[in-house]
C-alpha positions in Angstrom: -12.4 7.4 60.4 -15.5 9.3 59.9 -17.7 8.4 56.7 -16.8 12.5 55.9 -12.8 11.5 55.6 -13.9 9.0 53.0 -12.2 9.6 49.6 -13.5 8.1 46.1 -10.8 6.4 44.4 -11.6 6.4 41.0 -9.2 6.6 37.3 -9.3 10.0 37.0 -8.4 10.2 40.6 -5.0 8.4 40.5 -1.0 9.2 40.1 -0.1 9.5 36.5 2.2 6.3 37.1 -0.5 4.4 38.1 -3.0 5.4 35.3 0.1 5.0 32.7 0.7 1.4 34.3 -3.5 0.5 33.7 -3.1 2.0 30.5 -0.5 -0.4 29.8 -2.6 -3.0 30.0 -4.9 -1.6 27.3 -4.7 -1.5 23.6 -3.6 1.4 22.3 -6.8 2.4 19.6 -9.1 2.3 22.9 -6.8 4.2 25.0 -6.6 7.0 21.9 -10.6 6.4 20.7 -12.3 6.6 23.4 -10.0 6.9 27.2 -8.3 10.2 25.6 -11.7 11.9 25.0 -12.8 11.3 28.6 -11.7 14.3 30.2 -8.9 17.2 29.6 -6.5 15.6 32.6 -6.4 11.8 30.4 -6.3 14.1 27.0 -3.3 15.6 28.5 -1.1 13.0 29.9 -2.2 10.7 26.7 -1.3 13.1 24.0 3.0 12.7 26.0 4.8 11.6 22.7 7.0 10.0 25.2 4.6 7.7 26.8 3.7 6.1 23.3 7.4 5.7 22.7 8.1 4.3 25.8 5.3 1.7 24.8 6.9 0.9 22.0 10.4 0.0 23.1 8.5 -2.3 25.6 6.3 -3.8 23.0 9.1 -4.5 20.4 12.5 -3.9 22.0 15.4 -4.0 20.2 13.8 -2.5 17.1 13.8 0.6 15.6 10.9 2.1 13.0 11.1 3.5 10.5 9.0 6.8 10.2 8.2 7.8 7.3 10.7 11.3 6.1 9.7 14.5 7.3 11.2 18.3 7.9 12.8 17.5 11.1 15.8 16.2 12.4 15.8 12.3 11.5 17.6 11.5 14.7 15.0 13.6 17.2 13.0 10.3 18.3 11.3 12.9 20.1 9.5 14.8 17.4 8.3 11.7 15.8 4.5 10.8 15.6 4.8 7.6 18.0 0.5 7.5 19.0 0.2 7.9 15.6 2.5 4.8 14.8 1.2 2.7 17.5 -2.1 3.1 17.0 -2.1 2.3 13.0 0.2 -0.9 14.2 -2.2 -2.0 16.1 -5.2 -1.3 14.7 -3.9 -3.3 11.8 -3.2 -6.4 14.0 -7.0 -5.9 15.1 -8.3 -5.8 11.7 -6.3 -8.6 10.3 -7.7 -11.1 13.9 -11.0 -9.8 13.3 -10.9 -11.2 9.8 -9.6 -14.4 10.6 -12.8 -15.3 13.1 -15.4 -16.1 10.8 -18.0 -15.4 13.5 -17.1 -11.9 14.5 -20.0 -9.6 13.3 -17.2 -6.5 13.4 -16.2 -7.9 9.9 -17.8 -8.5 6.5 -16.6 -10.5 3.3 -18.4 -9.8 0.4 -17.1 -11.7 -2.9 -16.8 -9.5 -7.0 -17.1 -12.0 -9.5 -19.0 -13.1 -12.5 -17.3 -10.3 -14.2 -13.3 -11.1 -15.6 -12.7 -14.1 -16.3 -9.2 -14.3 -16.2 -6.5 -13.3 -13.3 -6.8 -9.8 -11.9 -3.4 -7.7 -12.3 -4.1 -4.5 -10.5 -6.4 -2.8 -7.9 -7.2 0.9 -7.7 -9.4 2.4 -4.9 -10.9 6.0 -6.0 -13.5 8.4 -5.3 -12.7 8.7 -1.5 -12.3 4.9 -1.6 -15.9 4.1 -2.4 -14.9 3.0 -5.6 -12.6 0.1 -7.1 -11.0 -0.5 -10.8 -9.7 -3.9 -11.0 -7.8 -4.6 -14.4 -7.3 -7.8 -15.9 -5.4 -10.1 -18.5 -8.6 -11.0 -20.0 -8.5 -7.1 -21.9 -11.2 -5.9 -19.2 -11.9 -3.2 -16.6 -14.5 -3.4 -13.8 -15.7 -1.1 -11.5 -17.0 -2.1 -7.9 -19.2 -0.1 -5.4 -17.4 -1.1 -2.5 -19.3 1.7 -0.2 -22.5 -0.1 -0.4 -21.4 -3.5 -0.7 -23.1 -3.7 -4.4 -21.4 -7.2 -5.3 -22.0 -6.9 -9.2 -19.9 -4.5 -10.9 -21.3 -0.9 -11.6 -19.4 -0.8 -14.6 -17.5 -3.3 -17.6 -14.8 -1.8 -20.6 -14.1 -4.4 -22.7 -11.8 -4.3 -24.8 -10.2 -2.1 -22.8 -6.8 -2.8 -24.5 -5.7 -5.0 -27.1 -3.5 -7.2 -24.4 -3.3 -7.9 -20.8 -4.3 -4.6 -18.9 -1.3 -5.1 -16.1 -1.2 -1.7 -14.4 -3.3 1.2 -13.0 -3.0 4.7 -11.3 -5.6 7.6 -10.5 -3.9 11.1 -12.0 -3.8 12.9 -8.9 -5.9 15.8 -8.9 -8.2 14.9 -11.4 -11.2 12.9 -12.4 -9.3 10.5 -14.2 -7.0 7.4 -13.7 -4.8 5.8 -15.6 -4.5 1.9 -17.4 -1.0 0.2 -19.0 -0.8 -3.1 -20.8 0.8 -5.9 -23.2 -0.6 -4.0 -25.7 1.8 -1.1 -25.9 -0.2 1.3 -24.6 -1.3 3.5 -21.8 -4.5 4.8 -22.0 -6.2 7.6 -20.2 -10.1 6.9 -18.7 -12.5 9.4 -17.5 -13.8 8.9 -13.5 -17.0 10.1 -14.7 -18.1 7.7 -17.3 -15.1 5.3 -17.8 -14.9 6.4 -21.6 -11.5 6.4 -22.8 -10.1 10.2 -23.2 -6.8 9.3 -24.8 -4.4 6.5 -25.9 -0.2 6.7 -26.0 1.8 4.3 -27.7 5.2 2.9 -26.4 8.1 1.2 -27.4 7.1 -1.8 -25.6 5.2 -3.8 -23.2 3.7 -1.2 -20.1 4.4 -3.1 -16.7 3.5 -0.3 -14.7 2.1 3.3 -14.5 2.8 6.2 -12.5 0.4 9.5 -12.6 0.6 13.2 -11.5 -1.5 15.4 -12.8 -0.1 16.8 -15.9 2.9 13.7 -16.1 2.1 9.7 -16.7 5.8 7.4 -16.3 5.6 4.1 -17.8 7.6 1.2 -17.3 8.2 -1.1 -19.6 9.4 -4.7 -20.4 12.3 -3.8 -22.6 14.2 -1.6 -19.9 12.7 1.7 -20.6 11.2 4.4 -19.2 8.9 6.9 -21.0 7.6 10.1 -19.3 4.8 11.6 -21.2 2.8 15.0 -20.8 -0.9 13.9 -21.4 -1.8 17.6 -21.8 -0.4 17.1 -25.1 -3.0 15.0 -26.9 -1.5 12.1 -29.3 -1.7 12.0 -32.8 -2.4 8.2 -34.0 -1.4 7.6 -30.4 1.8 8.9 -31.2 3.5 12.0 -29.1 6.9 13.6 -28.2 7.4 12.1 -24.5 9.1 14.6 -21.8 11.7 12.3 -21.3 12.9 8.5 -22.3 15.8 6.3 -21.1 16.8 3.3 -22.0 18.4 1.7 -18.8 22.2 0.1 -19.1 21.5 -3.0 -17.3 18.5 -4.7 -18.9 15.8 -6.1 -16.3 11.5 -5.3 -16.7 10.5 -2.1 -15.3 8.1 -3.7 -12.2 7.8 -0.1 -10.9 7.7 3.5 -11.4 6.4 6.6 -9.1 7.3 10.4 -9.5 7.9 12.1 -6.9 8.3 15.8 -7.5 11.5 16.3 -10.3 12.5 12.3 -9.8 11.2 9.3 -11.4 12.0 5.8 -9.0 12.4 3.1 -11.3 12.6 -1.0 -9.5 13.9 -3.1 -12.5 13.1 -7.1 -12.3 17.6 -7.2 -11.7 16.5 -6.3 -8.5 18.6 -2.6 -8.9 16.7 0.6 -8.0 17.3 3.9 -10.0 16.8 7.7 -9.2 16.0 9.5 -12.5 15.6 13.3 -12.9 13.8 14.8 -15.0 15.4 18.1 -15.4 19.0 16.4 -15.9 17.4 13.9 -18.3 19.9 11.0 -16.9 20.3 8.7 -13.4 21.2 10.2 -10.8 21.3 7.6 -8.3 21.3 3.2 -8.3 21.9 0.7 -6.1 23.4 -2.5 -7.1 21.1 -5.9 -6.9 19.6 -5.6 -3.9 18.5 -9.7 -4.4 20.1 -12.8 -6.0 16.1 -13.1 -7.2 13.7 -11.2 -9.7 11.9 -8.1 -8.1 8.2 -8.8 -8.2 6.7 -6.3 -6.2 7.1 -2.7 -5.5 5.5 -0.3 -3.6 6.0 3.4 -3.4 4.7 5.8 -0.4 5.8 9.0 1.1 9.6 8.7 0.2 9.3 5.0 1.6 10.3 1.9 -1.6 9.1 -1.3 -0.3 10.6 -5.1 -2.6 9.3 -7.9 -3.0 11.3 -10.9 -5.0 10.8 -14.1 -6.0 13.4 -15.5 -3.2 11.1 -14.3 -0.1 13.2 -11.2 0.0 11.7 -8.1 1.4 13.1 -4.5 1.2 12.6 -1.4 2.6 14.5 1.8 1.3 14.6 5.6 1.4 14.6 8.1 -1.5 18.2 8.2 -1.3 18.2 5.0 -2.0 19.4 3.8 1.3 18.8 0.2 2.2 17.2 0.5 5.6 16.0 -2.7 6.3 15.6 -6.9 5.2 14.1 -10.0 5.6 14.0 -13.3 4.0 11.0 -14.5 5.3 10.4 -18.2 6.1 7.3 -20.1 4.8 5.9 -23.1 6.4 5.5 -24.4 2.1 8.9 -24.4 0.5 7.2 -23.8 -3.2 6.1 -20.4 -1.5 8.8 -18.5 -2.6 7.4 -15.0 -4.1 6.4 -12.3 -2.7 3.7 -11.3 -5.7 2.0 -8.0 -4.6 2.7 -5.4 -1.9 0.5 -2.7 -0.3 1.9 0.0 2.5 0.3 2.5 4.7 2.5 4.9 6.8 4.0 2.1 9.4 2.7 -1.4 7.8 3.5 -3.2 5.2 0.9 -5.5 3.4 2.5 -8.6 1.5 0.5 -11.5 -0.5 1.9 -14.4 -1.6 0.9 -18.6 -2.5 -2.1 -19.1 0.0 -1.3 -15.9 2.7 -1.6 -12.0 3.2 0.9 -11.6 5.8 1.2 -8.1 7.5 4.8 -6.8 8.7 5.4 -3.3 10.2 8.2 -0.9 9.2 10.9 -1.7 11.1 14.5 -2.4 11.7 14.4 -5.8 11.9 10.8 -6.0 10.1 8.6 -7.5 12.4 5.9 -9.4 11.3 2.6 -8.4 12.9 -0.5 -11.1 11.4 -1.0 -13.0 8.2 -4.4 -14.3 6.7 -5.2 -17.2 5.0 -6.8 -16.9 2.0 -7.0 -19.5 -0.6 -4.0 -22.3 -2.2 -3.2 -19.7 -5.1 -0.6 -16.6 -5.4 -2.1 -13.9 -4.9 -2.1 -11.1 -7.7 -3.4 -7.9 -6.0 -4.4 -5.7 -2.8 -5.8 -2.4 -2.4 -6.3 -1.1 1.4 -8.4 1.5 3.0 -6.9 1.9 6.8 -9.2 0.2 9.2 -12.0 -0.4 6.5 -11.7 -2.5 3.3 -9.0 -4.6 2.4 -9.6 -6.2 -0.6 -7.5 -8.9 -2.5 -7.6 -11.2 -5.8 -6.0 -14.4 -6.1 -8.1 -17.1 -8.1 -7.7 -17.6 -11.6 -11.1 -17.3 -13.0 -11.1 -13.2 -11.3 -12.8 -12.7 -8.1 -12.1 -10.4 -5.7 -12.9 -10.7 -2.2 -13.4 -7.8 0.0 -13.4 -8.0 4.0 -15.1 -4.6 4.9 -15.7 -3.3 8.8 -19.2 -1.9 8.7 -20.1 1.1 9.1 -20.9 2.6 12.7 -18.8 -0.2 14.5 -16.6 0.7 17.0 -14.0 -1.9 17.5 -12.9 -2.0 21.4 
């Protein structure tokens, strides 16, 4: 054969089967990062829905995810994001192993502290993430610069309540956030200076907060539920709320998010409750979903994530449908609560006595890493995909943040 019937053989040159069966072999956020952007013929036969499904079922077969609720057809597998899915999956995995090798330069750890000096309740990233408000029992709030790595706090309110400060949301749409605590208040703080704006009484102990823009729902230790319109200012703290309920069956109020016209409530009796705020009354509840205490809850695009003091994790809809659980089994048989939960679209982040463990939303859940952090439970995380995850456990309120740097491609 003459030298002119020689043929290159090079990727771009082979059968789609073949590429696909190379690709394979690859992980997924280098096949979407950086083989994709190669050339239009890769761009095409990688953007195939079907080829990222296809790795899926061979990667974890036998279970199904659970995408988050969207327009279409539930049962159309074929309209589902499944790169997008992947991709987060594993670049999860990869940022969890990276943080375990204490030599790998593609991950720093940076510790807060010499600020609170009692346990940390709640973590709030704002400001595009470059910001964090950490809340604690010992009446405080601090504010981190976690986009420069600043390790002493850029701002301290104290008193910031009269009581444990034991929740925190950012009012959506605004420059403000919001703080509850043992102190039977919510309180309303200003993104721009951190001066308080405006403080609301309640009939009890605030567990947790829930903000829109106009709305704030506290939950609260005596099985209520007050929904207040903080564009009506309080007078002596005191105003007419949109809506109360006193719930039947008593348990703490762990959670709260609004969603549109419903409040989700997760009471400590392990029952989950739909209220509406037009009807003023439940509209839907499950019964105990645990023989254990709810500790946990997390809320995200029509996805409720449990936690409980019995290992128990839950995953429901917004109807309320229980789609998935796990008891999971710890090497320590003290370890038995599941203390603080954090979820992005497909994972689910879980911290308990000694370990952040990291599970993806499935049916069965499938765990995916954990991290060992220190011998105490831990009390909060806050997550920025691929970036900072940051975590408080210790007693005497540090915070310990594992950052990627910046410019770092992770291959």
């Amino acid at each position: 054969m003459g030298s002119g019937d020689d043929k290159k053989v090079g990727l771009d040159t082979l059968p789609n089967e073949i590429f696909l069966y190379i690709c394979s072999y690859l992980d997924s956020y280098f096949i979407l990062d950086v083989l994709k952007n190669v050339c239009t013929r890769f761009d095409n036969i990688l953007s195939d829905e079907y080829v990222w499904r296809k790795k899926y079922s061979t990667d974890y077969p036998n279970t199904t995810m659970l995408f988050p609720e969207t327009e279409s057809e539930p049962d159309n597998n074929n309209n589902k994001p499944w790169s997008s899915m992947v991709y987060e999956v594993e670049k999860n995995r990869k940022f969890f192993q990276d943080a375990k090798d204490t030599d790998s330069s593609t991950m720093q750890t940076l510790v807060f502290k010499n600020l609170h000096i009692s346990t940390i309740n709640a973590l709030k990233l704002v400001r595009d993430n470059r910001l964090c408000i950490s809340v604690s029992r010992d009446r405080s709030i601090g504010v981190w610069n976690v986009a420069d790595s600043v390790s002493q706090a850029v701002r301290h309110v104290y008193p910031a309540h009269d009581g444990w400060v034991w929740c925190i949301d950012s009012c959506l749409g605004t420059d403000t956030f919001c703080t509850g605590a043992w102190d039977s208040t919510f309180k309303i703080w200003s993104l721009e200076d951190f001066s308080n704006i405006s403080t609301y009484k309640c009939p009890g102990t605030v567990l947790s907060v829930s903000c829109t823009e106009s709305l704030v729902a506290a939950g609260l230790f005596n099985a209520k539920l007050l929904v207040q319109d903080i564009r009506v200012a309080p007078v002596d703290g005191a105003s007419s709320p949109v809506a109360e309920h006193a719930f039947e069956v008593k348990g703490a109020i762990q959670g709260v998010t609004i969603d549109g016209q419903n409040v989700y409530v997760a009471s400590s009796n392990g029952i989950m409750c739909c209220y509406d705020l037009r009807k003023k009354e439940v509209v839907n509840s499950t019964a105990s979903l645990c023989n254990k205490s709810i500790m946990s809850y997390s809320y995200r695009n029509g996805t409720i994530v449990l936690g409980d003091t019995g290992n128990t994790l839950s995953i429901l809809n917004r109807n309320l449908e229980l789609l998935a659980q796990k008891t999971i089994e710890f090497e320590n048989p003290l370890q038995r609560k599941l203390s603080c939960i954090k979820q992005n679209d497909y994972d689910i982040f879980v911290g308990s006595k000694g370990f952040l463990y990291s599970f993806m939303k499935s049916n069965p859940i499938t765990g995916v890493e954990r991290l060992q952090i220190s011998n105490y439970e831990m009390s909060a995380i806050e997550y920025d995909f691929d970036k900072i995850l940051l975590h408080s456990c210790n007693l005497d309120g540090e915070i310990v943040m594992l950052k990627r740097p910046e410019n770092i491609i992770t291959v």
